[in-house]
N, C-alpha and C positions, 0 to 999 in steps of 0.2 A: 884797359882802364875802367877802374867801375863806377858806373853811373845811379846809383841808387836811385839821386834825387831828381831824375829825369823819367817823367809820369807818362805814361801811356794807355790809350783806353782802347778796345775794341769792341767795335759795333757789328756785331754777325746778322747777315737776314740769309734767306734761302733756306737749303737743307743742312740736315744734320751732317753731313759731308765737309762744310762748312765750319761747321762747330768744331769739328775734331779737327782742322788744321789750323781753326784759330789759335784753338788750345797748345797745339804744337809749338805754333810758331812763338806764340806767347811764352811756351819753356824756355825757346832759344834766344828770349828778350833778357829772360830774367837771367838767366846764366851770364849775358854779358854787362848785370847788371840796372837794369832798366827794371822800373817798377812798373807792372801792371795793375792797374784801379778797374775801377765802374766805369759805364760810360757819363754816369751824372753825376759825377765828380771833374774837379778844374786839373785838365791833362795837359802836358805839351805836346803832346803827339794823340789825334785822335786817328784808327785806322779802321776803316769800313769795310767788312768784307763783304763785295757785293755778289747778287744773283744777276740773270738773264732770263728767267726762265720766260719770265712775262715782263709787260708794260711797266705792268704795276712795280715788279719790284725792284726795276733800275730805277724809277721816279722816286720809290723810299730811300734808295740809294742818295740821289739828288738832295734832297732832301735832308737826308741825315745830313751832309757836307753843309749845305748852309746853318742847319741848323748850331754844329759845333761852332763852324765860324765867326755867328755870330753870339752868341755867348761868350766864345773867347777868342777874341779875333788875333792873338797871340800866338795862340796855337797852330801849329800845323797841321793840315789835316790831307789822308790820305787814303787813294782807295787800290785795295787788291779785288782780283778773283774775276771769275768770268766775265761780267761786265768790262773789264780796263782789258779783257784778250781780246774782243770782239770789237770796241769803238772807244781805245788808247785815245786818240786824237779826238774825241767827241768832251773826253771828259775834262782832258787837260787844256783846256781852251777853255774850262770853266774859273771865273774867278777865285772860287772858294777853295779849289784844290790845290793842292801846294806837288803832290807827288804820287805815280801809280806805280802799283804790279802787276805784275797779269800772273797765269795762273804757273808758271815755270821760276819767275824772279821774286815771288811774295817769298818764297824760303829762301831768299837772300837780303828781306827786311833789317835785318841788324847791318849790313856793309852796307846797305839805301838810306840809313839813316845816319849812316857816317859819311854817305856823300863818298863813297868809293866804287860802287858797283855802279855798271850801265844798265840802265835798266833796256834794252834792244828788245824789238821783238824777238819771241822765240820762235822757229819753226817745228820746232819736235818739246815734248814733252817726257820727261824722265817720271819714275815710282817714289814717290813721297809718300814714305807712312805715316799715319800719326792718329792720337786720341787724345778725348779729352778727358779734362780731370775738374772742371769748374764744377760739376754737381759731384757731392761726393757719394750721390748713390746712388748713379748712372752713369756709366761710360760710351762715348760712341765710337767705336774701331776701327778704323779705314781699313778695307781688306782690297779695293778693287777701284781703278779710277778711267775716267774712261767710256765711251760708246761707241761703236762699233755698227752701232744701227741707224738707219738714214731715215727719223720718222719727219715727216716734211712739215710739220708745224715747231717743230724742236731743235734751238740752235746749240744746244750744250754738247752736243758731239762734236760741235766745231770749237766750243768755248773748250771742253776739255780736253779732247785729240784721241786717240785712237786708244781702247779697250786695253787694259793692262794690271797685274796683279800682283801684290805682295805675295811671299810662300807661307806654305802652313808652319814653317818650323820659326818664320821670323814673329808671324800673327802671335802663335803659342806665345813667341818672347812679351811680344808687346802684353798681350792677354793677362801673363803671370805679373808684370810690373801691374796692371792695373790692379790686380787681387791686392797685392802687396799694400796698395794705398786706402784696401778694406773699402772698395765702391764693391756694391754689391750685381750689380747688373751690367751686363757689356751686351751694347746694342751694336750689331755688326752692320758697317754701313759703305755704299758706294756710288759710283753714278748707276750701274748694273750689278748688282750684288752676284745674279746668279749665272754672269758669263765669268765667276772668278777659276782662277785658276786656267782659264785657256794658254796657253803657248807653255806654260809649266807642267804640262801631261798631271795637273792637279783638278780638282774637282771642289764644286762646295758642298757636295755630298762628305768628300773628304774631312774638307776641313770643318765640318761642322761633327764628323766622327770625333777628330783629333781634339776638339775643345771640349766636348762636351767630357773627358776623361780625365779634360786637363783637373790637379788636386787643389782644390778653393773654392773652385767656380760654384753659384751655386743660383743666377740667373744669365739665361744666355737667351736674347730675341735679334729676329731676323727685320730687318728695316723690307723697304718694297723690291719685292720680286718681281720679273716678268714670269706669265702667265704660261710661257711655251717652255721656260727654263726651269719651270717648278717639280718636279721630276716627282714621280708614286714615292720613290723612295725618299725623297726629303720628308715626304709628309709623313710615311712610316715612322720615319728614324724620329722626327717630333712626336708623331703620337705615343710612341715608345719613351723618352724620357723623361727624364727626370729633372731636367736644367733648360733642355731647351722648352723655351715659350709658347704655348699652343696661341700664337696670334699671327698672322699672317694680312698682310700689306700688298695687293695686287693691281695692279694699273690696268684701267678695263677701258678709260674714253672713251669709248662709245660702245651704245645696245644694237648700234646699226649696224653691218658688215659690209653695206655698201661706204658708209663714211669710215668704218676701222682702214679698209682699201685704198680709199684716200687719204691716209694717216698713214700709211703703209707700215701699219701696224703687221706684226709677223704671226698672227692669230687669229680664228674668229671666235661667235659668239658661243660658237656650238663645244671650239676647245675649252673656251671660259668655264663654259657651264660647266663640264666633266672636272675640272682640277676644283673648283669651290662645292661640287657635291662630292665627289671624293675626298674633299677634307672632312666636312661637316659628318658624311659615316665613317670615317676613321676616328676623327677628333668631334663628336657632339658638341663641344662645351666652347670650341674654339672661335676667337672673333676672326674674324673676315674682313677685312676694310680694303675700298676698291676709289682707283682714283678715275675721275670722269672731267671730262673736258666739254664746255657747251659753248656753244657759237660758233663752232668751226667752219670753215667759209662751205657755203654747199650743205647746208642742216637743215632741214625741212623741219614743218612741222612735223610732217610725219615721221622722221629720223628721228623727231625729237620723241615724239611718243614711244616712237617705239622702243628708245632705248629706255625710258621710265618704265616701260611695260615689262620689259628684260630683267631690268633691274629688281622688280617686286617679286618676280620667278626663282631668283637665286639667293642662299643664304648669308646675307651680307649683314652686317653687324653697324659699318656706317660708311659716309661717304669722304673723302675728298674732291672740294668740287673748285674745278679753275676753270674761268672764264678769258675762253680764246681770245689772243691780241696775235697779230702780226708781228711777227721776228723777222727782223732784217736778212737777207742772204737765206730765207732758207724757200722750199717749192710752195709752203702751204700761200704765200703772198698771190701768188697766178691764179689760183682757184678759185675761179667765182660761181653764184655769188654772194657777196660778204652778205652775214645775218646783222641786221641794224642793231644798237649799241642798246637800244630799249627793248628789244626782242631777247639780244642775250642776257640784260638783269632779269629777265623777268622768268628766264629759264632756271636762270644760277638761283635764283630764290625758290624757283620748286624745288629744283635738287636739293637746297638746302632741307626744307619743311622734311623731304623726303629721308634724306638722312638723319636728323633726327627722331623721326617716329621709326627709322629701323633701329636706333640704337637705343630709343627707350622700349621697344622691344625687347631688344636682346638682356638691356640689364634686368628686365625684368623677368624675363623669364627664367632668369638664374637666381630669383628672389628664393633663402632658407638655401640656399646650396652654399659650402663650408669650400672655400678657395683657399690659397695662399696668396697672402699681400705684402708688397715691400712697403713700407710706410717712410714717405720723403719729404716734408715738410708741414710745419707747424704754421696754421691761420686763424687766429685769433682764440676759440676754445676749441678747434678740431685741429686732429692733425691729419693730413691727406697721403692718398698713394695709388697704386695700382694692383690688382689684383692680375696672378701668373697670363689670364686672359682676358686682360685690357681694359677691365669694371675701374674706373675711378672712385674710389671709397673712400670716406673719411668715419673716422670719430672722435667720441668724446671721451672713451675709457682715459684713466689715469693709469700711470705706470707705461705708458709705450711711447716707444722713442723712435727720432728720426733715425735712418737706415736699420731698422731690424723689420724683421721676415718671420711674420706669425699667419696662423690660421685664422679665416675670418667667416664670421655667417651674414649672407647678404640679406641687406633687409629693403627697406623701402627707397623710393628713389625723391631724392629731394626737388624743389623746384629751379634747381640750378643744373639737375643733370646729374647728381654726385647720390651714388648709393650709402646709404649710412650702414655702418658692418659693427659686427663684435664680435670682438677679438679675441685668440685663446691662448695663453702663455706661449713667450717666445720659443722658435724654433726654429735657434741660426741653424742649426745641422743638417735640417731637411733636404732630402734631395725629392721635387717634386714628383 
């Protein structure tokens, strides 16, 4: 039966993992009819898809649900995704929520909202693929769902269940559909990107062969890698193309080895160091971006220095910085003792200071170097984008359009972060 006039909105927080099964699951709304809006538009159905990673982003969770509620207390509102697998019964004993999914029953949201499906805990979790299509000149490609690693401050291995992978010949499919919708960039994304392909004698060495040939494609970048799974030959096969993205995304948490141990991270500082200097002399020009966690129970000062000191040694482009909270159910809670709550802002704001003077570095040192840029949105008299290795550029030439891929000369960096470029006649064809 079709429901045109029955509005529905969704709220994504977390990773881009998120975004691509919002987007999914959003096709299979509209197929059966159901309109999807904004979320600052009047919905009857509002649906959150939430995170767990931290404190913080089950509270915006919270959060969002009152906030819909009260603006339209008509509305229904509901939450999927890691958060409703972890603490179903925490959330549903909240006033404001009407209905959840967890991360096995959200792709059965259409029979949930006809009030035919149980929503049951699940104990196993099945392969859902899916991308999204909401920008039209980026996509993000689910290739791998799933953790397999037991790091003790991290509850998503338990939110998402046991490491598992779409194949290369179904990704290509998805891949080609995306071409077809003329997005020009497909960001490959997962809980572990680079454990894809295990139990399928597949590799993501592979399937990053197999895409990069695939005929359309003509931006292809890699979301965050682990550090031990980054293989010489991945970074070859990027320094050698032509599509795929010389930007690379690695999870580092800590400069110290006595806390990565505690983290039971599968790496130390010294593997770190060898895969981000072997990028940097293969690929010069490549960004680097490293994510870093502070507060973690057991972090001296001197952990803490020392991982700033590590951090200044290696060629990083900018940081991702989260501030440690406690996850229910996992080891890092035993581990004393906790760093006080004013000790970890005050860390999280050097990190911050520190990442941005790495990364007005880096754009500036590629001040007068001619990059290619996808240019993705118009702001007031500039239009903005990204350059193949992760420069956010904007300008003010006339004649250039959102989704087109020109050559650009980097110039000065503005006081907001944003390189100002000029531009050189379009060049859909380029293979970088």
């Amino acid at each position: 039966m079709k429901r045109g006039k029955i509005k529905i909105a969704f709220k994504t927080l977390g990773c881009k993992l998120n975004f691509s099964e919002s987007s999914e699951i959003g096709r299979a709304l509209t197929e059966k009819g159901y309109e999807i809006i904004p979320p600052e538009e009047n919905a009857d159905y509002y649906i959150i898809h939430s995170c767990t990673v931290t404190s913080l982003a089950e509270k915006k969770a919270r959060q969002a649900a009152r906030h819909f509620k009260k603006n339209n207390p008509n509305a229904k509102v509901g939450i999927m995704g890691c958060y409703v697998q972890l603490r179903a019964e925490e959330l549903e004993a909240l006033p404001e929520i009407d209905f959840t999914a967890n991360n096995e029953t959200k792709y059965h949201l259409p029979e949930i909202l006809e009030g035919v499906y149980e929503t049951a805990p699940s104990p196993t979790m099945s392969y859902h693929s899916a991308y999204s299509l909401n920008d039209r000149t980026r996509s993000f490609l689910k290739v791998q769902d799933g953790c397999d690693y037991r790091c003790t401050y991290c509850a998503v291995s338990a939110a998402r269940g046991k490491s598992r992978s779409d194949t290369i010949d179904h990704v290509l499919h998805e891949a080609q559909q995306i071409i077809k919708e003329g997005v020009k960039e497909i960001v490959l994304t997962g809980v572990n990107v680079g454990d894809f392909g295990r139990g399928n004698r597949e590799t993501l060495y592979d399937l990053l062969r197999a895409l990069e040939q695939l005929k359309g494609i003509t931006r292809l970048r890699l979301s965050s890698i682990e550090p031990n799974l980054l293989e010489h030959r991945i970074i070859d096969l990027v320094a050698a193309s032509k599509v795929i993205m010389p930007h690379f995304h690695i999870p580092l948490q800590s400069g110290s080895d006595e806390v990565l141990q505690k983290m039971r991270r599968r790496y130390n500082t010294e593997l770190f160091h060898e895969k981000t200097t072997y990028i940097k002399q293969q690929i010069p020009h490549a960004c680097i971006a490293a994510d870093v966690i502070t507060g973690f129970p057991g972090e001296s000062d001197a952990h803490f220095e020392t991982t700033c000191r590590f951090i200044k040694r290696l060629p990083l482009s900018y940081l991702h910085v989260f501030t440690y909270s406690d996850r229910p159910d996992t080891p890092a809670l035993k581990i004393m003792p906790k760093v006080p709550p004013a000790t970890k802002q005050q860390r999280s704001k050097q990190l911050h200071t520190l990442s941005n003077q790495l990364q007005m570095d880096f754009y500036r040192s590629h001040k007068g170097d001619r990059r290619t840029a996808l240019f993705e949105e118009a702001k007031g008299e500039y239009l903005y984008g990204w350059t193949d290795n992760y420069i956010r550029i904007k300008t003010s030439a006339p004649d250039i359009s959102p989704n087109t891929i020109h050559r650009v000369s980097i110039g000065e960096v503005d006081s907001e972060g944003v390189a100002e470029c000029t531009p050189t006649p379009l060049v859909e064809d380029i293979r970088y």
